[in-house]
C-alpha angles and dihedrals in degrees: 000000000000092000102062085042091065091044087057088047093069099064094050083048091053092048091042081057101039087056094051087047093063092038086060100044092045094049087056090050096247107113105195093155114049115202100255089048085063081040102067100027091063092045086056095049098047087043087062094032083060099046085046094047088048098045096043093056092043080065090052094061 
């Protein structure tokens, strides 16, 4: 069970980054990442974490 926590942990981690990548490259004027970019890069993580949360309990059952 820990073990599957820790695997969910990673895409919250990736989305966290990819955030304070575009604080810190907007800060310094350069915009590489727009909002809706982040946007819909953390919708389809979390898409994928959730099938792989449900499917992954199913199993567990």
């Amino acid at each position: 069970m820990i073990h599957m926590l820790e695997k969910l942990r990673k895409p919250a981690l990736a989305i966290a980054v990819l955030g304070a990548v575009k604080l810190v490259t907007d800060a310094f004027g350069v915009q590489i990442l727009t909002d809706e970019s982040i946007n819909a890069i953390a919708n389809g993580v979390s898409a994928v974490a959730t099938v792989i949360g449900i499917l992954i309990n199913r199993d567990a059952q």
